[in-house]
C-alpha positions as CSV (number, residue, x, y, z in Angstrom):
1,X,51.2,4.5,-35.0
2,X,53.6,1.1,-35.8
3,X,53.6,-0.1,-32.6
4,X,49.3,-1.3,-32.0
5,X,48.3,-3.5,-29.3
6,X,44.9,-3.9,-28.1
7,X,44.3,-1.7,-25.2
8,X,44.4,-4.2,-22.5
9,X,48.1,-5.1,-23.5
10,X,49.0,-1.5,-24.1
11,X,47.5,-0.6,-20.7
12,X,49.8,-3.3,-19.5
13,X,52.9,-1.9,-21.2
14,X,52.5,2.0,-20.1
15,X,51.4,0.8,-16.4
16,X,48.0,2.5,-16.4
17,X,44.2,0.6,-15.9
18,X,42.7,-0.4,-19.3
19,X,39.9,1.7,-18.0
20,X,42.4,4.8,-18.9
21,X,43.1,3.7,-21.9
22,X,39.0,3.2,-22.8
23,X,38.3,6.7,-21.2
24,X,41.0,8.8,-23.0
25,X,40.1,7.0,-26.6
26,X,36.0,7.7,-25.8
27,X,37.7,11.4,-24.7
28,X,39.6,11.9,-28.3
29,X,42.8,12.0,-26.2
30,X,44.0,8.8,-28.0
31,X,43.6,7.5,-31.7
32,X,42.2,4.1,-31.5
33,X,41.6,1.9,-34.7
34,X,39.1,-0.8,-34.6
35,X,40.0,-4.1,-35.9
36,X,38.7,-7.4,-36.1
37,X,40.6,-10.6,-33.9
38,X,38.4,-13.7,-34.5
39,X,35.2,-13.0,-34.0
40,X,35.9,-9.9,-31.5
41,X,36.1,-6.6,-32.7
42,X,39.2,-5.0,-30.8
43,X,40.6,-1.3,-31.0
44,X,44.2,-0.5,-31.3
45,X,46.1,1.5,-29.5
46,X,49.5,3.2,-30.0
47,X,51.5,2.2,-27.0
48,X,53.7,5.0,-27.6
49,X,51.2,7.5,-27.3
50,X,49.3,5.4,-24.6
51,X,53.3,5.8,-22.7
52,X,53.3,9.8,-23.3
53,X,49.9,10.4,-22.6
54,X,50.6,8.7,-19.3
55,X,52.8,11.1,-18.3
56,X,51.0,14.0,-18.5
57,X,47.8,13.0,-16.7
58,X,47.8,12.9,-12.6
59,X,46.8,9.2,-11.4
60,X,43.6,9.2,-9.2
61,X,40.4,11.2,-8.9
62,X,40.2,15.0,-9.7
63,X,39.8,17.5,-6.7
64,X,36.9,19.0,-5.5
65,X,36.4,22.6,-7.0
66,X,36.4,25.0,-4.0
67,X,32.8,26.9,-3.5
68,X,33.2,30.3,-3.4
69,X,30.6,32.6,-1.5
């Protein structure tokens, strides 16, 4: 992990909502490292692994699950 941005920039960077990036760190999906800018406390993300995980996840809302009777 050499290459930390705060997630809004590495959001930015990959092309995905920062809202992604907060959902797959809360999901364990992404390692995120909390560190202190100013008086802010920010949390890191790899933007290389913010870039692959992008790939393999399908943009938009999930499907419905068929019922089955």
């Amino acid at each position: 992990m050499d290459d930390l941005q705060p997630m809004k920039k590495a959001a930015e960077a990959a092309g995905v909502a920062r809202k992604s990036v907060e959902r797959w760190v809360r999901l364990g999906l992404l390692k995120g490292k909390p560190s202190k800018m100013g008086n802010l406390i920010a949390t890191l993300v790899s933007v290389k692994a913010v870039k692959e995980l992008a790939k393999t996840r399908r943009p938009g809302r999930p499907a419905k699950a068929e019922k089955s009777q």
